[in-house]
C-alpha positions as semicolon CSV with decimal commas, in nm:
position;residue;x (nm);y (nm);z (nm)
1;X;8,174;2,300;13,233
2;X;8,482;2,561;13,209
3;X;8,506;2,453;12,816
4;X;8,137;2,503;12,762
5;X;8,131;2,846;12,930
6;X;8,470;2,935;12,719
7;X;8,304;2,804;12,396
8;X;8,005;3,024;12,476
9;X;8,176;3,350;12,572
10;X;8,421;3,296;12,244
11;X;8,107;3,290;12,021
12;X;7,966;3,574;12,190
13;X;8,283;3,746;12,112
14;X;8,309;3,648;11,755
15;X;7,962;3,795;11,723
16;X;8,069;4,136;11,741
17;X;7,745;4,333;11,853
18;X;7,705;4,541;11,626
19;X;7,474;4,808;11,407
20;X;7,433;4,984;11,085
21;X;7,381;5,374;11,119
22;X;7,206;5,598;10,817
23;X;7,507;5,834;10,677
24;X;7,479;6,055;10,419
25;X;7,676;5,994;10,069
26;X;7,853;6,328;10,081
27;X;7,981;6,268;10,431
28;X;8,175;5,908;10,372
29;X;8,493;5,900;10,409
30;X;8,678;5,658;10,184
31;X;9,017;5,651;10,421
32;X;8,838;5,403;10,664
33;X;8,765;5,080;10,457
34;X;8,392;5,032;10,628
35;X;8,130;4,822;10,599
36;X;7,818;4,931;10,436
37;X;7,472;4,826;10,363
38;X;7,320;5,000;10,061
39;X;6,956;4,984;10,004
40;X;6,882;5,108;9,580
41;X;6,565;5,217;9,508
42;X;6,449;4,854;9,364
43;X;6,474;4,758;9,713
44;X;6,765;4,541;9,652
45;X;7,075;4,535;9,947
46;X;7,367;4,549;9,875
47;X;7,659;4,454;10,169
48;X;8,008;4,514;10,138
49;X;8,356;4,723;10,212
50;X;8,399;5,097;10,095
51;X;8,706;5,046;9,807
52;X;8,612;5,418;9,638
53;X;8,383;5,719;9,644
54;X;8,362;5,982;9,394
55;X;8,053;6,258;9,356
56;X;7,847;6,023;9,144
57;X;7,947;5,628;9,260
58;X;8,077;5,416;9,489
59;X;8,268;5,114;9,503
60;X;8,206;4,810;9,714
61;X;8,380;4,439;9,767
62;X;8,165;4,158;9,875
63;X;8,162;3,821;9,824
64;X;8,023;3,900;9,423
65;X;8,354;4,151;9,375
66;X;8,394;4,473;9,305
67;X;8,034;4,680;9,219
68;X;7,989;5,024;9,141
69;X;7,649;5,156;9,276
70;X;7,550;5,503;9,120
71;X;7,423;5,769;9,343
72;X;7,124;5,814;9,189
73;X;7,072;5,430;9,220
74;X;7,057;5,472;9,625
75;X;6,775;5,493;9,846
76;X;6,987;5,460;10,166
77;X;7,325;5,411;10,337
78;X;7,404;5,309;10,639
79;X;7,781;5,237;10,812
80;X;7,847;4,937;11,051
81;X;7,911;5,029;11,351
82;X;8,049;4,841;11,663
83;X;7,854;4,896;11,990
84;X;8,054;4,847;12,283
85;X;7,780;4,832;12,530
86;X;7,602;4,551;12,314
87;X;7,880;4,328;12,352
88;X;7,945;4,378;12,730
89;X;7,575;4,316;12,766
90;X;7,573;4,008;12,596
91;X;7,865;3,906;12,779
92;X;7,760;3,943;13,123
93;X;7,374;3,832;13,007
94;X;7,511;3,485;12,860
95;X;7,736;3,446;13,217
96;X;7,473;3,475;13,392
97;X;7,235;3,263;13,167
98;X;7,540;3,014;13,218
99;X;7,544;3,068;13,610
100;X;7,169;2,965;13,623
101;X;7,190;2,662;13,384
102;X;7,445;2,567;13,607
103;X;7,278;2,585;13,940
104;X;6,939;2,436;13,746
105;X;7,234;2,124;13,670
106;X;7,355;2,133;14,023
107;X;7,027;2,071;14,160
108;X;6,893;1,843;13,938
109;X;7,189;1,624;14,031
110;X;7,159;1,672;14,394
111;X;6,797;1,563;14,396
C-alpha cells in the first residue's frame, strides 16, 4: 500500500502542474531558456525552448530542432508557467483520493 501511494504521489510530482500564459513578443526575455507554445496564423502549434529573439524572429528547440518562426508568422505566444498551488492541490486531492480507496479496501475486507 506505502509503494502504491509513493508511486502515485511521484507521478503527481513528475506532472508538474502547470500553464501557458499569453506574453507579448516584445516583452520575452531570451536570458531564461522557457518553454513556449506558439500558435501562427495557419493555426499550426508550435512547442519548444526559447534559443534566440531578435525584432523580427525567434528561435525554438523541440523535438524537430532548431525553427525560426517570423513575427509576422504569429498569432499568439504564450510562456509555461509552473503553478504552485496546482501541484499542492493535486497532491493533497490524490492523498486523499488514496485515503478513501483505502478505507473502501479496508471495509470490503472486513465484511
Amino acid at each position: 500500500m506505502r509503494k502504491i501511494i509513493f508511486l502515485l504521489l511521484i507521478s503527481v510530482l513528475i506532472q508538474s502542474c502547470s500553464s501557458y500564459k499569453s506574453v507579448e513578443f516584445n516583452n520575452i526575455e531570451v536570458e531564461k531558456k522557457r518553454k513556449f507554445e506558439i500558435e501562427k496564423l495557419d493555426s499550426s502549434k508550435l512547442t519548444g525552448r526559447l534559443i534566440s529573439k531578435n525584432e523580427n524572429s525567434i528561435i525554438i528547440e523541440n523535438n524537430r530542432g532548431l525553427q525560426t518562426i517570423q513575427k509576422t508568422e504569429i498569432q499568439e505566444l504564450k510562456v509555461k508557467k509552473f503553478s504552485v498551488l496546482k501541484t499542492a492541490t493535486g497532491i493533497v486531492s490524490t492523498y486523499f483520493l488514496l485515503l478513501i480507496a483505502g478505507i473502501a479496501i479496508i471495509a470490503i475486507i472486513a465484511v
